[in-house]
VEXDREN-2710 file (C-alpha; in Angstrom, 1 decimal):
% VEXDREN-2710
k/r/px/py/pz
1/UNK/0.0/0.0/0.0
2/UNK/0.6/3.5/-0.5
3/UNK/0.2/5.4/3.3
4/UNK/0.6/8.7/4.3
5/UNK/1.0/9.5/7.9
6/UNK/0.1/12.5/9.6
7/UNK/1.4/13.1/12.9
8/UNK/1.6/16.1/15.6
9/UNK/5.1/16.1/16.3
10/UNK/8.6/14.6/14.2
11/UNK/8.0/10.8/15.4
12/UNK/11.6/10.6/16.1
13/UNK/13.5/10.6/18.4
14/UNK/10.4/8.3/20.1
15/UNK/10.9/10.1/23.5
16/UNK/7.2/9.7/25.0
17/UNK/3.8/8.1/24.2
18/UNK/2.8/10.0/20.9
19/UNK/6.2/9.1/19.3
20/UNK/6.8/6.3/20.3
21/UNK/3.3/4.8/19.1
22/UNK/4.3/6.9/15.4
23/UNK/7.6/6.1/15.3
24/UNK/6.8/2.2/15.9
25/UNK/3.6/2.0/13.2
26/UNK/5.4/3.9/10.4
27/UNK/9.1/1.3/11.2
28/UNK/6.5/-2.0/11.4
29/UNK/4.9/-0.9/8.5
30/UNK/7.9/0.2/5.9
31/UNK/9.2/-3.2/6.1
32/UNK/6.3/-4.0/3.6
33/UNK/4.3/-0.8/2.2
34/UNK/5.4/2.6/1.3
35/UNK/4.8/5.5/4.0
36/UNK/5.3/9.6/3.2
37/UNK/5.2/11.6/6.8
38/UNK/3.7/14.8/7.0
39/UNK/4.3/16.1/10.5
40/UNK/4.4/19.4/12.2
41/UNK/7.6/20.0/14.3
42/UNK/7.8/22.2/17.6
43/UNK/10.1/25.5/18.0
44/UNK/13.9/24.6/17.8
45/UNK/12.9/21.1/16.6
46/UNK/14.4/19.7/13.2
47/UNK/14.5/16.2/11.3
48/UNK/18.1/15.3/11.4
49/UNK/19.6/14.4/8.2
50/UNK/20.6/11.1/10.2
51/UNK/17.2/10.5/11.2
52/UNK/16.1/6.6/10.3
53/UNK/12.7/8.3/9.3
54/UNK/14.7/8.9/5.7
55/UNK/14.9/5.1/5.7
56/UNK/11.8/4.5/6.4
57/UNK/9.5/7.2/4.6
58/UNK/9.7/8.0/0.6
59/UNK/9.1/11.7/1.1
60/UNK/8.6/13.5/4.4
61/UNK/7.6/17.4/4.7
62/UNK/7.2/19.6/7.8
63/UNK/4.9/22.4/9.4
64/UNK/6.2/24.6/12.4
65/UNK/3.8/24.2/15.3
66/UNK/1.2/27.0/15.2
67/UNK/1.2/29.3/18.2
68/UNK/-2.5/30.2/19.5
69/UNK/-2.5/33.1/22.1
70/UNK/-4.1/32.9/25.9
71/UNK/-6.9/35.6/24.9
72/UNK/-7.5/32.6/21.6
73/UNK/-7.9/30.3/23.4
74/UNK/-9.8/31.9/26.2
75/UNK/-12.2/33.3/23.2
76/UNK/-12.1/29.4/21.7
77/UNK/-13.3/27.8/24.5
78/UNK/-16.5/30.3/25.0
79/UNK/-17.4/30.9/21.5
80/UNK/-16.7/27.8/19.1
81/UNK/-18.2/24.6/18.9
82/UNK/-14.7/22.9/18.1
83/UNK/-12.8/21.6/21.2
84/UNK/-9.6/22.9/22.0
85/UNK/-7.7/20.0/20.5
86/UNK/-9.0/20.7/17.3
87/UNK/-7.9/24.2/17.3
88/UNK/-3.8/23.7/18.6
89/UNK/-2.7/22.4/15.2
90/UNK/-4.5/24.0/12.9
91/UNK/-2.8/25.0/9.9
92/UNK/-3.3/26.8/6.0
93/UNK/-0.1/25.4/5.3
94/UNK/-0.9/21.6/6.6
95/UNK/-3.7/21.6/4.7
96/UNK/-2.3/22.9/1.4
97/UNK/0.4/20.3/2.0
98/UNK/-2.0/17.4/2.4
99/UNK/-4.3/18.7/-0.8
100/UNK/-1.0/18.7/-3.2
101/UNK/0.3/15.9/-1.6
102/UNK/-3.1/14.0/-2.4
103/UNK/-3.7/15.0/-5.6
104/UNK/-0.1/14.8/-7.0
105/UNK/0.1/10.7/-5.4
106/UNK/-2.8/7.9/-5.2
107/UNK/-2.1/6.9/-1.7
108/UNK/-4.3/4.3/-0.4
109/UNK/-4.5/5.4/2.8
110/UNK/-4.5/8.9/4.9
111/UNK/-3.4/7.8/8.3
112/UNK/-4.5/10.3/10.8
113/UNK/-2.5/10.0/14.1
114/UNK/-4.6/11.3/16.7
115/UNK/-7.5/13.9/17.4
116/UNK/-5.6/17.1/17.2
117/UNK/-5.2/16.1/13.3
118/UNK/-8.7/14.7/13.1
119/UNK/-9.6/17.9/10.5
120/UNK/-6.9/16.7/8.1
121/UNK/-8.2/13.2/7.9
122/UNK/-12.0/15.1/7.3
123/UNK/-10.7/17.3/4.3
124/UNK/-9.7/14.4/3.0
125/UNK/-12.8/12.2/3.3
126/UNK/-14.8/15.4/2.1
127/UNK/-14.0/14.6/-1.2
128/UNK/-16.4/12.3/-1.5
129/UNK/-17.1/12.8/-5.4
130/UNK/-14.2/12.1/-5.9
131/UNK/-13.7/8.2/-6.9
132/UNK/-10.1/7.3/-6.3
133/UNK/-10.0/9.4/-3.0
134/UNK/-7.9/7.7/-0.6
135/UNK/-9.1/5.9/2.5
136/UNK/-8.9/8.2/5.6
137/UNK/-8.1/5.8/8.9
138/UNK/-8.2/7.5/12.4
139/UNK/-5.7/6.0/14.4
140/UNK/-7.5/7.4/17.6
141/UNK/-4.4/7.9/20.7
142/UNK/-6.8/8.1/23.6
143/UNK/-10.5/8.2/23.8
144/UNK/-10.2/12.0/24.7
145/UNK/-14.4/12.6/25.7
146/UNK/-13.4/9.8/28.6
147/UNK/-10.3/11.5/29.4
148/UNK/-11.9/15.4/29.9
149/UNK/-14.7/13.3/31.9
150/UNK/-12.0/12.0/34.5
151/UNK/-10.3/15.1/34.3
152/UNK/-13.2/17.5/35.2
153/UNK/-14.4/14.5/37.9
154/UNK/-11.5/14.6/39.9
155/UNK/-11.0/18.4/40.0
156/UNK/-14.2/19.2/40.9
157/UNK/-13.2/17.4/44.3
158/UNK/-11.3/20.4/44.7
159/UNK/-12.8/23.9/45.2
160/UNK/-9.0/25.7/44.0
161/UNK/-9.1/23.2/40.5
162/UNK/-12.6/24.1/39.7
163/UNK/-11.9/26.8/37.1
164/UNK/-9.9/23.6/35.3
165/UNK/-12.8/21.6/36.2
166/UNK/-15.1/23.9/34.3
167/UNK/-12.5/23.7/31.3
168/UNK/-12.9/19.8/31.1
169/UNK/-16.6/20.1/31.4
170/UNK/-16.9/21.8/28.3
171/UNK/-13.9/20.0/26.5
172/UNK/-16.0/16.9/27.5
173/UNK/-19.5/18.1/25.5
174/UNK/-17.4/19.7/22.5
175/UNK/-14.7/16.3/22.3
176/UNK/-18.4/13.9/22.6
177/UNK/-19.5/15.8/19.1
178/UNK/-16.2/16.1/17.5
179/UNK/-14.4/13.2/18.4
180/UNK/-18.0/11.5/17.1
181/UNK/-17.8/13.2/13.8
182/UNK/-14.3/12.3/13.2
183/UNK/-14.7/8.7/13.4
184/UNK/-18.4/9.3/11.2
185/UNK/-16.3/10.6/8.3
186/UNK/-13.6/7.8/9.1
187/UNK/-13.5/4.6/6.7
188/UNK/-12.2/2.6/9.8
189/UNK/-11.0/3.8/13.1
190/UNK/-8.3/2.5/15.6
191/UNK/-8.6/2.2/19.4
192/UNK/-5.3/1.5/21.3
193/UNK/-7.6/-0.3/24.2
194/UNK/-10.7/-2.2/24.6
195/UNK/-12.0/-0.1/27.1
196/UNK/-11.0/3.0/24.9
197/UNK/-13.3/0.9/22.1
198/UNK/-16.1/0.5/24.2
199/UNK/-16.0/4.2/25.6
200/UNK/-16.1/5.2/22.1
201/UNK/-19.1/3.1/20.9
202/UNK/-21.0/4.6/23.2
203/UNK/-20.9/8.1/20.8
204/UNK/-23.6/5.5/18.7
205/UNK/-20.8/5.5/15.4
206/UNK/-21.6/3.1/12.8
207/UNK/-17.9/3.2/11.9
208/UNK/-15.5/-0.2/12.5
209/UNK/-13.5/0.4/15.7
210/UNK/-10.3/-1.9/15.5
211/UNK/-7.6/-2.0/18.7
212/UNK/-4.5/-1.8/17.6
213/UNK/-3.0/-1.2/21.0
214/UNK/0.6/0.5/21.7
215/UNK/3.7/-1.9/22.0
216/UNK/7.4/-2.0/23.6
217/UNK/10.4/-2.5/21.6
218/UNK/11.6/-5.4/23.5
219/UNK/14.8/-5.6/22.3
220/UNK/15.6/-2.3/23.7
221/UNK/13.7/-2.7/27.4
222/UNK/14.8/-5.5/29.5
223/UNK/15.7/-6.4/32.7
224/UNK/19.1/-5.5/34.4
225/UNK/21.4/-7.9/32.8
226/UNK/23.2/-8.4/37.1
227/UNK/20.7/-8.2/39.9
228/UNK/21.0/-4.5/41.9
229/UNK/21.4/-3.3/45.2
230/UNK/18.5/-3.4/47.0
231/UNK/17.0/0.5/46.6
232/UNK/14.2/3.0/48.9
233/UNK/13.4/4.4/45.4
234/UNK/10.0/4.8/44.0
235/UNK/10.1/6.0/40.6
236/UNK/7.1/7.2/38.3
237/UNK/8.5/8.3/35.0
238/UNK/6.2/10.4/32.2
239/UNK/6.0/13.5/30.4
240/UNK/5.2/16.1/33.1
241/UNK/3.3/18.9/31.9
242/UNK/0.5/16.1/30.9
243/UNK/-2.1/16.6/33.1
244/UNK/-2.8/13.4/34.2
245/UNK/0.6/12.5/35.5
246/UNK/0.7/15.9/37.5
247/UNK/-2.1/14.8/39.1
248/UNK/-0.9/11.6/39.6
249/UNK/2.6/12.5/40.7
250/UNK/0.7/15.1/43.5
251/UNK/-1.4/12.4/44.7
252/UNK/1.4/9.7/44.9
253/UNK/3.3/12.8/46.5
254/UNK/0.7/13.8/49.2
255/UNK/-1.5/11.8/49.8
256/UNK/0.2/8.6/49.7
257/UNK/4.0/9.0/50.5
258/UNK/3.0/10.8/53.6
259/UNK/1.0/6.9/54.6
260/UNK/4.5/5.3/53.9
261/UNK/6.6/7.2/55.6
262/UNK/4.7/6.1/58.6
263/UNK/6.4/2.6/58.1
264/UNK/9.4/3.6/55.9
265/UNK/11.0/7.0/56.5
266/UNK/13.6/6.4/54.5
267/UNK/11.4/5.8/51.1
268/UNK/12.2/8.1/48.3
269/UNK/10.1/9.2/45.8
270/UNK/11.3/10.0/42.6
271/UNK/9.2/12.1/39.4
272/UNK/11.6/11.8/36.2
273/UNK/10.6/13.4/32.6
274/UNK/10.6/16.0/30.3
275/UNK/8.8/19.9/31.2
276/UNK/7.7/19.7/34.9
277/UNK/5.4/21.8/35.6
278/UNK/4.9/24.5/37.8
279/UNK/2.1/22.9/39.6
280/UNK/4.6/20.4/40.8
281/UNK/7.2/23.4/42.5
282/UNK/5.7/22.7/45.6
283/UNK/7.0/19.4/45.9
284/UNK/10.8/20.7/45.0
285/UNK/11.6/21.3/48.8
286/UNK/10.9/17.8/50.2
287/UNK/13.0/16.5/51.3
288/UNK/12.3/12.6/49.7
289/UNK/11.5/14.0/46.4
290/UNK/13.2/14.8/43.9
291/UNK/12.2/16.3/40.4
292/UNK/14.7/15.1/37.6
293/UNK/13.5/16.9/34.6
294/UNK/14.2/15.4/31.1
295/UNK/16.5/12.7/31.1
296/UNK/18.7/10.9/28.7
297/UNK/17.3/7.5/29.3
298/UNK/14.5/6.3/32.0
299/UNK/16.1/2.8/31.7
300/UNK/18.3/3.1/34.8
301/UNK/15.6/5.0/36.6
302/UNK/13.5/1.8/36.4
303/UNK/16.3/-0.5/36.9
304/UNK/17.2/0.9/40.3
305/UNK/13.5/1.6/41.7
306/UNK/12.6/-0.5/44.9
307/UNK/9.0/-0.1/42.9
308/UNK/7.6/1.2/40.2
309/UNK/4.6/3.7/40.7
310/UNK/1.7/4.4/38.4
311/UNK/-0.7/6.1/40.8
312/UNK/-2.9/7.1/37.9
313/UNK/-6.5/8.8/38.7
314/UNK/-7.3/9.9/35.4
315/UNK/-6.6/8.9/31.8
316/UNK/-6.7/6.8/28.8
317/UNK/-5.4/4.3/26.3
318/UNK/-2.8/2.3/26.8
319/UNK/0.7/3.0/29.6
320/UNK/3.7/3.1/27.7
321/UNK/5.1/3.7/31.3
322/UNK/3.4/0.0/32.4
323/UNK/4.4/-1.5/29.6
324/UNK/8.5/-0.6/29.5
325/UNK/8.6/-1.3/33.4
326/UNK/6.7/-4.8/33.0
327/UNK/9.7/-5.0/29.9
328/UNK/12.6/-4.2/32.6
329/UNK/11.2/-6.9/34.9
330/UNK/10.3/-4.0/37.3
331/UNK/8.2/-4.4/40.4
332/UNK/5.0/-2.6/40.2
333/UNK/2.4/-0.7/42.1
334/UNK/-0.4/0.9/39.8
335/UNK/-4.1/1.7/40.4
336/UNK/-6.4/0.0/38.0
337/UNK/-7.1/2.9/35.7
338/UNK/-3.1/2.9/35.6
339/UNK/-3.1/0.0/33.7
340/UNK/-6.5/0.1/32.3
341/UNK/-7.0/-1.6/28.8
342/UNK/-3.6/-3.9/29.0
343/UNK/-5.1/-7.0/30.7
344/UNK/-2.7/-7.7/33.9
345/UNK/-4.2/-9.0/37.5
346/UNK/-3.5/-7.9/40.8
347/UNK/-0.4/-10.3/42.6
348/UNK/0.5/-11.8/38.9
349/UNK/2.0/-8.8/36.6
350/UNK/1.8/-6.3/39.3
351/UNK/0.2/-5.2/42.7
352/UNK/-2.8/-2.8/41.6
353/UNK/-4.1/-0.3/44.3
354/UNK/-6.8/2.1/43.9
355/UNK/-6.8/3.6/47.3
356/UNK/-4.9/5.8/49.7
357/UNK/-4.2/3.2/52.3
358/UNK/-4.0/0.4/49.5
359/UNK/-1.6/1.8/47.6
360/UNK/0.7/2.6/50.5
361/UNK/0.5/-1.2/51.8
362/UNK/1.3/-2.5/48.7
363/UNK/4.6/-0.3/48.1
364/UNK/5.4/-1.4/51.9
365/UNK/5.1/-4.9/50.8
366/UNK/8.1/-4.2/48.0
367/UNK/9.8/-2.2/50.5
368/UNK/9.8/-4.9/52.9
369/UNK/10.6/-7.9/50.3
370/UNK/13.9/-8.8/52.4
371/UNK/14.8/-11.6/50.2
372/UNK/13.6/-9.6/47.1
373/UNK/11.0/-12.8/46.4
374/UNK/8.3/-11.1/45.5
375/UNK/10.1/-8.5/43.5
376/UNK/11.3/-11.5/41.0
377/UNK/8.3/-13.0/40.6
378/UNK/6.1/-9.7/40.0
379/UNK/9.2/-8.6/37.5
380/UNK/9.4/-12.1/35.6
381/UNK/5.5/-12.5/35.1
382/UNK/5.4/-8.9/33.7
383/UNK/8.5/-9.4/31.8
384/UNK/6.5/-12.4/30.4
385/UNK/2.8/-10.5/29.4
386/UNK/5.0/-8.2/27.8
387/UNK/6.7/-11.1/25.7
388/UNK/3.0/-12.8/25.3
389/UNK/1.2/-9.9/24.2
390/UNK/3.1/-6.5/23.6
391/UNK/5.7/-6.9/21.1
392/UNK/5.2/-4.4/18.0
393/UNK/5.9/-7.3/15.5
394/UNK/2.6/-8.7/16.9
395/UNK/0.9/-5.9/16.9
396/UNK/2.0/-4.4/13.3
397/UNK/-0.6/-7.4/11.4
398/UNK/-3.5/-6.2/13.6
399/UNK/-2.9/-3.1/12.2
400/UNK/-2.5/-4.2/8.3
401/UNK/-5.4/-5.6/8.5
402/UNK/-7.4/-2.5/9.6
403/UNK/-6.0/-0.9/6.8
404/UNK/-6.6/-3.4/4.4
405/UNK/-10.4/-3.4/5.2
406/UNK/-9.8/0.1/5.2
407/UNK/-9.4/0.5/1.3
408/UNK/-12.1/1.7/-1.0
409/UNK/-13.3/-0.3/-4.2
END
């Protein structure tokens, strides 16, 4: 097939969730169809001439991120029907791209990656008299109505988040129509769980709803290859200025760490990944946390952590956190919406948590593993679901077979 992929941001380097989902699809899929990229790229970002996504992609053009004001947005939310997300990346010069680039080459697909692109993919099924159009395929990252819902559900349990609360409330009622519409003018549309699937049947879309979920390279996460010292660390790893791992990291931070300091004063918690945001600064003078910032590699990180947090209260899709910790053979504490969609059990893969005092107990029970017992067999079953089930070169088929269906007579 002939596929062109559109994505938010350059796909590589695969640094968090979005590329490394991109990154992964377009690599699984050059092996055996022909992919052009289309992608916007963020201030100071570039695709280096030693990028493999030359390799892997026939032609591949660019679009600087567009900028949208405070007062915009402000004006945005009150006035227009679209949802925020469908407003960050929207771009004359995208669109132009995407209209030469379809007419000048008969793909047979439009891959759409995500809803902040959903527009694109509609352009393109809006030319519906035309007969060779290509197929348009919404590769769908997280059910996004769900994730405004949770979002405006847990702030409203604070009076000083309501203003954000208020935000996700109407997000939630404009993402419910638009995220609707997008998959109505899709020819088939991915999900990257099955709970993500059924959230989005409920928007009563006639469209096919595949999962294809998200994978781990596991070649390049493993276990350490000589066992470490025993470690006080807990370590949650993500992109920080997402809002569901602030609010995690806060919760884990004080609501929970304060439970297991009761029985272990000496646990440390540590938050590492890219942009912090400011809404974590209050957590910068304790004296147990520590805020890394971006770093290099999160390998070590997990490597070293007495456990593995992913105290999760909101969100959607699929980890990528869960599943490169279950691929280092890391011991792991997660609330069930953490790992919701991926199919582990509580005391197999992982200990899963969903309140204050159950979350603590179970990161005591790693911290007091003397013999590290439980560690190795929590880290060897998850190592093993990862091996069963998560490997991109079984989920790349799933995905050619969407597309296939996908293609118009």
């Amino acid at each position: 097939m002939r596929i062109l992929f559109v994505t938010p941001q350059a796909p590589y380097p695969p640094r968090q969730g979005t590329t490394i989902r991109n990154f992964n699809l377009i690599r699984g899929l050059a092996a055996r169809h022909q992919i052009d990229l289309l992608t916007f790229l963020a201030p100071g970002e570039e695709i280096s001439a030693d990028s493999p996504l030359h390799q892997l992609c026939g032609r591949i053009a660019s679009v600087a991120q567009p900028t949208r004001s405070t007062a915009q947005r402000i004006r945005s939310t009150l006035g227009a029907l679209t949802p925020d997300m469908g407003l960050r990346l929207e771009s004359a010069a995208m669109h132009a791209l995407i209209h030469t680039w379809v007419q000048q080459t008969a793909y047979d697909i439009v891959q759409i990656e995500g809803i902040e692109l959903a527009q694109y993919g509609r352009a393109v099924a809006g030319r519906r008299h035309s007969a060779n159009r290509p197929a348009f395929v919404f590769d769908n990252h997280n059910c996004e109505y769900l994730l405004q819902q949770r979002n405006a559900l847990t702030d409203l349990r604070h009076p000083q988040r309501w203003p954000a609360a208020a935000y996700s409330l109407l997000q939630w009622w404009k993402l419910r129509h638009y995220e609707a519409a997008a998959m109505r003018d899709a020819d088939a549309v991915v999900a990257v769980s099955e709970a993500d699937r059924a959230a989005l049947l409920k928007l009563g879309v006639d469209t096919s709803i595949t999962v294809v979920s998200n994978g781990i390279d596991l070649t390049e996460y493993q276990p350490p290859a000589n066992p470490l010292p025993a470690s006080r660390t807990l370590v949650f790893t993500g992109k920080m200025d997402y809002r569901p791992n602030i609010d995690a990291a806060l919760w884990f931070a004080q609501v929970v760490l304060p439970l297991i300091h009761k029985h272990a004063p000496d646990a440390r918690f540590q938050i590492v990944g890219m942009n912090p945001h400011p809404r974590l600064d209050v957590l910068r003078s304790h004296p147990s946390i520590e805020i890394t910032g971006a770093v290099a590699d999160t390998r070590p990180y997990i490597h070293r952590a007495a456990a593995y947090v992913i105290p999760m209260r909101v969100g959607g899709g699929t980890r990528f956190k869960a599943l490169e910790a279950m691929a280092c053979g890391a011991a792991i504490v997660s609330t069930s919406v953490g790992v919701e969609g991926i199919g582990v059990k509580n005391n197999a893969e992982m200990l899963i948590a969903d309140t204050s005092e159950e979350f603590a107990q179970a990161v005591l029970r790693l911290l007091n593993d003397a013999d590290g017992a439980l560690h190795r067999r929590l880290g060897a079953q998850g190592r093993r679901f990862v091996e069963q089930h998560y490997g991109w070169e079984q989920i790349i088929p799933k995905l050619e077979t969407v597309l296939n269906s996908a293609l118009r007579p």
